[in-house]
C-alpha positions in Angstrom: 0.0 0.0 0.0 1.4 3.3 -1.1 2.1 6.0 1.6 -0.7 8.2 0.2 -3.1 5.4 0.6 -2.0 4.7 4.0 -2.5 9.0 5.0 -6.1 8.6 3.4 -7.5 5.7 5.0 -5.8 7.3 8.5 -7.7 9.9 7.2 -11.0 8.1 6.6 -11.0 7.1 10.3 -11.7 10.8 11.7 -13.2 12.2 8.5 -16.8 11.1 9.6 -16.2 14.0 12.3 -15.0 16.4 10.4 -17.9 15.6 8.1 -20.6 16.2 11.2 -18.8 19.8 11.2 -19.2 20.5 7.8 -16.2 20.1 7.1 -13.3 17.7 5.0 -9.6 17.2 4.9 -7.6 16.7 0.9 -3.8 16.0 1.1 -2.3 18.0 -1.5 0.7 16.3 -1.6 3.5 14.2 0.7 6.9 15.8 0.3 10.1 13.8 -0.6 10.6 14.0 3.4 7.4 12.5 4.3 5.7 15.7 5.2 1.7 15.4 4.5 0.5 19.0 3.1 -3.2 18.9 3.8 -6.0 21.5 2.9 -8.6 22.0 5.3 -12.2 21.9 3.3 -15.4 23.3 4.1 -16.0 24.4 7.5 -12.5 23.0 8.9 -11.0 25.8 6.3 -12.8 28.5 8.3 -13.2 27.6 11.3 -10.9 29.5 14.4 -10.5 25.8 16.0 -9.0 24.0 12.9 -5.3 24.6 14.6 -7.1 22.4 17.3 -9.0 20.1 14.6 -5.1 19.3 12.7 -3.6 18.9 16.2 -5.5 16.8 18.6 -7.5 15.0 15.6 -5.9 14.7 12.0 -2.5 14.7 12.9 -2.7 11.9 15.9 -4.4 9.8 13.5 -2.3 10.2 10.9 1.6 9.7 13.0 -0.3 6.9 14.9 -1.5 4.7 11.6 1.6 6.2 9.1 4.8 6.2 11.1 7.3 6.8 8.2 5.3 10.3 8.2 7.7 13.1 9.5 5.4 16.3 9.5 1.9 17.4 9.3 1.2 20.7 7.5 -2.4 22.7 6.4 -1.4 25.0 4.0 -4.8 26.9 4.5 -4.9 27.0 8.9 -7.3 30.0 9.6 -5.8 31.6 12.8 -7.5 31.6 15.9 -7.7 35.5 15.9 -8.8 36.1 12.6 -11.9 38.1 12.3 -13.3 36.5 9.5 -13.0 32.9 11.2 -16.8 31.1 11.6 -17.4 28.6 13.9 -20.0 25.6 12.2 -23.4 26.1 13.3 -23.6 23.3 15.4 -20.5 24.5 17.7 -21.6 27.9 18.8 
């Protein structure tokens, strides 16, 4: 099983609550040094929590299930402080 199919079906493990959020997860690409670039869809890619939501959730499951995998990057986080950032409707 390639690399990329072992980050998506870590990934299919916590996408079904990301989903309940409105929200999804792509990878973009895995660097020549195993970093996963991912980009965080729907309401993930707005959301002030998504540092949270790559931290505790998508990152765990991916180092726990992939461990050649050296980093974990969004290339889209929304900061925490940003004024523009919308919490899902279900979460406020």
């Amino acid at each position: 099983m390639s690399l990329i199919d072992q980050v998506e079906a870590a990934l299919d493990t916590i996408r079904p609550y990301l989903e309940a959020d409105g929200g999804n997860v792509s990878v973009e690409e895995i660097t020549p040094e195993n970093v996963v670039k991912l980009k965080l869809l729907g309401s993930c890619g707005s959301c002030p929590m998504s540092i949270m939501t790559l931290k505790a959730g998508i990152e765990q499951a991916i180092l726990k299930a992939v461990p050649e995998i050296t980093g974990i990057e969004a290339i889209n986080l929304t900061d925490i402080d940003d004024p523009n950032a919308v919490l899902p409707e279900n979460l406020r």
